[in-house]
C-alpha positions in Angstrom: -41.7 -32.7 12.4 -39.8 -35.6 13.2 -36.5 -35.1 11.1 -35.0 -38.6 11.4 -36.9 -39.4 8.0 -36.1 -36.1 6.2 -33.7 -37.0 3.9 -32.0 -33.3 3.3 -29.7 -33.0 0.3 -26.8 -30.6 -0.4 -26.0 -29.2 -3.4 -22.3 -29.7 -4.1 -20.2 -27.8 -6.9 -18.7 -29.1 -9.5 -14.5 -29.6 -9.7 -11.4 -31.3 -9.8 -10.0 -34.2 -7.2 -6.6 -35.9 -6.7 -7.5 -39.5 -5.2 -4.6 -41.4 -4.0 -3.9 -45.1 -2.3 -0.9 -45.6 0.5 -0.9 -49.0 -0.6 0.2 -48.7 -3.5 1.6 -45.2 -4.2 -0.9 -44.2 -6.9 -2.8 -41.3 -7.5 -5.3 -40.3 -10.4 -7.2 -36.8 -10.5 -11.3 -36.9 -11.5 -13.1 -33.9 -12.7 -16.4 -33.9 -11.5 -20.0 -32.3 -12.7 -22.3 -30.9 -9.7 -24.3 -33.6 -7.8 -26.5 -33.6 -4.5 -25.2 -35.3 -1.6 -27.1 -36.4 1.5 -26.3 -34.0 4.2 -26.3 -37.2 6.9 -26.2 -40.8 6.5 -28.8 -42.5 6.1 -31.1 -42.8 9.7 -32.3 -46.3 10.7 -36.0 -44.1 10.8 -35.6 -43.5 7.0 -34.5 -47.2 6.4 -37.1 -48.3 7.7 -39.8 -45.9 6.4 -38.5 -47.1 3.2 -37.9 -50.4 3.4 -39.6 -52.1 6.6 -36.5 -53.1 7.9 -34.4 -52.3 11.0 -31.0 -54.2 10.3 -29.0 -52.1 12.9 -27.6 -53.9 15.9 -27.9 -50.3 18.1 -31.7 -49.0 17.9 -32.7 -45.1 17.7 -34.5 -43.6 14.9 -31.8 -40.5 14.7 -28.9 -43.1 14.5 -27.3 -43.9 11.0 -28.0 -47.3 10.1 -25.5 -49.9 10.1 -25.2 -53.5 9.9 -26.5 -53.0 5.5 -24.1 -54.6 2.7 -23.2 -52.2 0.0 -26.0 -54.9 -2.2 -28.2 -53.4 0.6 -27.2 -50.0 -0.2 -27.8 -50.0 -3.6 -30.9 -51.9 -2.9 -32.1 -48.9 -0.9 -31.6 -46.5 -3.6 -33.6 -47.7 -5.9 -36.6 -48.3 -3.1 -35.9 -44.7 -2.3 -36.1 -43.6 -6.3 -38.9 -45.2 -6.6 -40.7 -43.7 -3.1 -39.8 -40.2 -4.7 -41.0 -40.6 -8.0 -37.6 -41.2 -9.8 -36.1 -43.7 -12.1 -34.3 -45.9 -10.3 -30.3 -45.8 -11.1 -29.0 -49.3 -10.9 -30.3 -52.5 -13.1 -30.2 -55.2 -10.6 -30.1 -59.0 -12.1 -29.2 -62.6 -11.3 -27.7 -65.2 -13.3 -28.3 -68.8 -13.8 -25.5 -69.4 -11.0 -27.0 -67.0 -8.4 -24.4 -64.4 -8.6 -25.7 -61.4 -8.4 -24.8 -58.3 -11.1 -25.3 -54.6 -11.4 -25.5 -51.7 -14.0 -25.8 -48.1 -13.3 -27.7 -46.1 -15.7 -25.9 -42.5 -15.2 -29.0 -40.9 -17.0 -31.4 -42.0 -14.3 -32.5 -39.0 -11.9 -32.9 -41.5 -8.7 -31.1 -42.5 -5.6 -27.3 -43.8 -6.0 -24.5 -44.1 -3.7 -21.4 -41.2 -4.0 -18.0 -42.4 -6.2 -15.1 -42.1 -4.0 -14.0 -39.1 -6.1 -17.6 -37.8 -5.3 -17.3 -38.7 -1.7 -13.9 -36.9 -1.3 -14.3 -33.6 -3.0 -17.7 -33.4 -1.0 -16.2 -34.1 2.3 -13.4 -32.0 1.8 -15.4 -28.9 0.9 -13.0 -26.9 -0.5 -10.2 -27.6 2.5 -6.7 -29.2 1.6 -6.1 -30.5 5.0 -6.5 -34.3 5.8 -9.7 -32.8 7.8 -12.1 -30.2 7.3 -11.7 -29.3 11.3 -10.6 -30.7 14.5 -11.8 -34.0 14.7 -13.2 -33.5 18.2 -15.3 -31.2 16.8 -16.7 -32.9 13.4 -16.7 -36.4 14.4 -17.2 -39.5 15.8 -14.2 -41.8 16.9 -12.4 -44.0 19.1 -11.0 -41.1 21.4 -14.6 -39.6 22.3 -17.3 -42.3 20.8 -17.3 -44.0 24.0 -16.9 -46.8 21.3 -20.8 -46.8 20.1 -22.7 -45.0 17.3 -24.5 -41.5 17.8 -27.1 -40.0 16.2 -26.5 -38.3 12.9 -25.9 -34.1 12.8 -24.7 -34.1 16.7 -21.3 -32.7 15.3 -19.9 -29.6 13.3 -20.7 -30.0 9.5 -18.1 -29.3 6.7 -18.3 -25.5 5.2 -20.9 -27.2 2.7 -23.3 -28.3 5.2 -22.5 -31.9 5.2 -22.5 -33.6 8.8 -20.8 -37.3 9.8 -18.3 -37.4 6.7 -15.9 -38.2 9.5 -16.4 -40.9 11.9 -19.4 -42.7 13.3 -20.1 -44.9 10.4 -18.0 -45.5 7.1 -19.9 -45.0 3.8 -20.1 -47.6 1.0 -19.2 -46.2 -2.4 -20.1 -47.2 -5.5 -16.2 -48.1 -6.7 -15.0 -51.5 -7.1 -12.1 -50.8 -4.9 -8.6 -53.0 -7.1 -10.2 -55.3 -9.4 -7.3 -56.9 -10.3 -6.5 -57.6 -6.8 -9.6 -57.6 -4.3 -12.0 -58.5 -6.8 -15.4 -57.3 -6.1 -14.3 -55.7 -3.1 -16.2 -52.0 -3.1 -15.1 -48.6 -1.5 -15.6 -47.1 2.1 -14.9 -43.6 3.1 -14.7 -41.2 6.3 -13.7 -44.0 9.1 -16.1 -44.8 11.9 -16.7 -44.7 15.7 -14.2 -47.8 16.3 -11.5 -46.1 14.5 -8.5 -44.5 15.9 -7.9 -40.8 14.2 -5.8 -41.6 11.5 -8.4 -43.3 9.9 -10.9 -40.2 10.4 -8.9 -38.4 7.4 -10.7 -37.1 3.9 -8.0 -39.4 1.6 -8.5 -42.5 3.8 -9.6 -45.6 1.7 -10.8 -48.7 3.1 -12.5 -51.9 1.4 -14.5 -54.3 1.5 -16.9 -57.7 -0.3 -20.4 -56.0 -1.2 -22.1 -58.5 1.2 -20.2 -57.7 4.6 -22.3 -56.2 7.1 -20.8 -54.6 10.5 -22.1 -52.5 12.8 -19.7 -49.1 12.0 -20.5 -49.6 7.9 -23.3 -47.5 6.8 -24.0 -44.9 4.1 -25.2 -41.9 2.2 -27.2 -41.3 -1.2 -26.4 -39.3 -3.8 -28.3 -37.5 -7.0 -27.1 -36.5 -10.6 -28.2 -33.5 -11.7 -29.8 -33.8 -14.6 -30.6 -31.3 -17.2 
């Protein structure tokens, strides 16, 4: 069976995490209900299979695309949703202007990307440390990337089962990152193959507009669970 459009999800518990941002000394705690997590990022073979597209700038089927906006992300779920037989979980619409807007229906059973808070608790896994193992081992990153992208699962997963949450490409969330002060600016999480190791840390937040597309940005989906 060719796994690169297997789309494996992981079952992650429910509980309690501290988020925190260096920039500006804050930190907030989120209690979270059980969800399902993608166990890889998403492979340019399921993108495709899903989409028709190949937006990647490196080609393999096994490789996590890249080169997608989080608009693209959320685009995807809701293809995906509705490939599965789910009700899509975002409301996409455009006003008079152009500008494009989004609500998320948290009843829907579909596709969606992870919150941060989601995205830390499940790459963390029940460790404290800034990693869940030595980064050698679990990831992707300037020191042994050879400063390209590799296919998905080719490192240790966390003790949930959850591969790439370190390095080799960062993950859109679905937060708006500081409204007040980068606008529509959204989330990314787990650094990427560029990075140097300090970014490759579970409490690592970067940003970024929903349209940019570069080639160490992808993502992973993730599911309510629904009664």
């Amino acid at each position: 069976m060719d796994t690169s459009t297997v789309n494996e999800m992981i079952a992650v518990p429910p509980g309690q995490v501290t988020l925190s941002d260096r920039r500006t000394q804050r930190s907030w705690q989120v209690d979270l209900a059980p969800y399902r997590l993608g166990a890889f990022p998403v492979t340019q073979a399921l993108y495709a299979q899903v989409t028709g597209a190949r937006p990647s700038s490196a080609e393999g089927d096994r490789l996590p695309v890249e080169g997608v906006s989080w608009w693209d992300a959320v685009r995807f779920c809701n293809a995906l949703s509705r490939h599965e037989g789910f009700a899509p979980a975002y409301l996409l619409h455009t006003d008079d202007e152009g500008v494009e807007g989004i609500e998320w229906n948290a009843a829907a059973d579909g596709y969606r990307l992870p919150t941060e808070a989601e995205w830390e608790h499940a790459c963390r896994a029940g460790t404290t440390g800034p990693r869940y193992g030595p980064l050698d081992d679990i990831a992707w990153y300037r020191g042994n990337s050879d400063e390209r992208v590799h296919d998905v699962g080719g490192k240790q997963p966390n003790p949930w089962g959850l591969h790439d949450m370190l390095g080799n490409v960062w993950d859109w969330c679905w937060d708006v990152y500081d409204a007040e002060v980068y606008g529509t600016y959204r989330v990314l999480r787990g650094g990427g193959w560029f990075d140097e190791h300090w970014s490759c840390r579970a409490s690592a937040r970067r940003r970024s507009h929903p349209s940019y597309q570069v080639d160490d940005v992808g993502f992973r989906v993730a599911r309510s669970v629904t009664p």
